[in-house]
C-alpha positions in Angstrom: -155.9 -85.2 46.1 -152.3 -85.8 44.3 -151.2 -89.3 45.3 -147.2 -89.2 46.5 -147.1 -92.4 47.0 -146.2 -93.0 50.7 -150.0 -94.0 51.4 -150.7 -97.8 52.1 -147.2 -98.4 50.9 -145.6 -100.6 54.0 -148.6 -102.0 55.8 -146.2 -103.6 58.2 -144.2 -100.1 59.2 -146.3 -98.7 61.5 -146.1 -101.9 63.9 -142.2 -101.6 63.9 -142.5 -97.9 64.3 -144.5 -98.2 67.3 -142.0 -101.0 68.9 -139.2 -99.0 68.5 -140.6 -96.1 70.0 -141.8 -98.5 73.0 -138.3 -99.3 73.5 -137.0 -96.1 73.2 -138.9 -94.8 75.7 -138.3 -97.8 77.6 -134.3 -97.1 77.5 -135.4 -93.2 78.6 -137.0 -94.6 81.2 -134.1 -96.3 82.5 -131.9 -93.5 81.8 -134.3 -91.5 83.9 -134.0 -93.8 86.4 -130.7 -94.4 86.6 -129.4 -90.3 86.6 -132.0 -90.0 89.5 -130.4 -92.5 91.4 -126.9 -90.7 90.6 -128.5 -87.8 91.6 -129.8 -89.5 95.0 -126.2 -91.2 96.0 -124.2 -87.5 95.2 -126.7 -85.7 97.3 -126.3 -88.2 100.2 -122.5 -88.0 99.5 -122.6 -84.4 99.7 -124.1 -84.1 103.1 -122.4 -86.5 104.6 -119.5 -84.6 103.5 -120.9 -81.3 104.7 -121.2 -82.8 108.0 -117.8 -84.4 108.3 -116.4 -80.5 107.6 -118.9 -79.1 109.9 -117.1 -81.3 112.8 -113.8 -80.6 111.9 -114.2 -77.2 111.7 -115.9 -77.3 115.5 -112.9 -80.0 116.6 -110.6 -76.7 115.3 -111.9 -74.3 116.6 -112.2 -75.9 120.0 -107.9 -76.7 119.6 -107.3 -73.3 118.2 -108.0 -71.5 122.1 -105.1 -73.7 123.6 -103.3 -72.8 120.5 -103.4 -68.9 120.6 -102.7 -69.0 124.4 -99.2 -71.0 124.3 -98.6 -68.2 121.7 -99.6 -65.2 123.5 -97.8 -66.6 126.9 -94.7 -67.1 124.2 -94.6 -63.2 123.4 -94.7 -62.1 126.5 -92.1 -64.4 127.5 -89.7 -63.3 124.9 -90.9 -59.8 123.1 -87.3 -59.8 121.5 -87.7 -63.2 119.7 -91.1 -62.5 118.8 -90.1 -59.0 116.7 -87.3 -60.5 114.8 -89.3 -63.9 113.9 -91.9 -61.4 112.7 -89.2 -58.9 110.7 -87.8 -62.5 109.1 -91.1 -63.8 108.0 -91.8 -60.2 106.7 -88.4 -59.9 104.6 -89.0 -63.7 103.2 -92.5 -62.4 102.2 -91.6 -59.3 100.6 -88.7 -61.2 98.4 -91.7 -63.7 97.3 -94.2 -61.1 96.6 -91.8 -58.5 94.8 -90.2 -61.1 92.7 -89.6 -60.4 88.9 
């Protein structure tokens, strides 16, 4: 066997190796720990979120039916109002949407 040199030459290496890799996988352990509880607090977040939307949307809906019938009573109250608010909004879109 060819000797290179590295054998039996720092006795007291392998004891340091071993405590740094006790603390590194100490400090992954922590890290571990720590993104799950990241993980754990977003995911709660999140549907609590969800949840608030999911009402709101429900609370809209339910005010959009009063909504639509003020406006339908509106047109048939006044048909000639109702054409030229709709030719006005049309000519303002068309100027944004064909602008150069």
């Amino acid at each position: 066997m060819q000797n290179t040199g590295l054998e039996g030459s720092a006795p007291g290496t392998t004891g340091t190796a071993q405590d740094a890799a006790a603390q590194v996988t100490a400090k992954l352990s922590q890290l571990t720990d720590s993104a799950q509880d990241t993980i754990e607090r977003l995911s709660h977040t999140a549907a609590e979120t969800a949840s608030r939307l999911g009402e709101r949307t429900h609370e809209f809906w339910e005010a959009q039916g009063p909504a639509l019938d003020k406006a339908r009573s509106y047109m048939r109250e006044h048909p000639v109002a109702t054409i030229a608010i709709a030719i006005g909004i049309g000519l303002v879109l068309s100027k944004l949407l064909t602008r150069r």
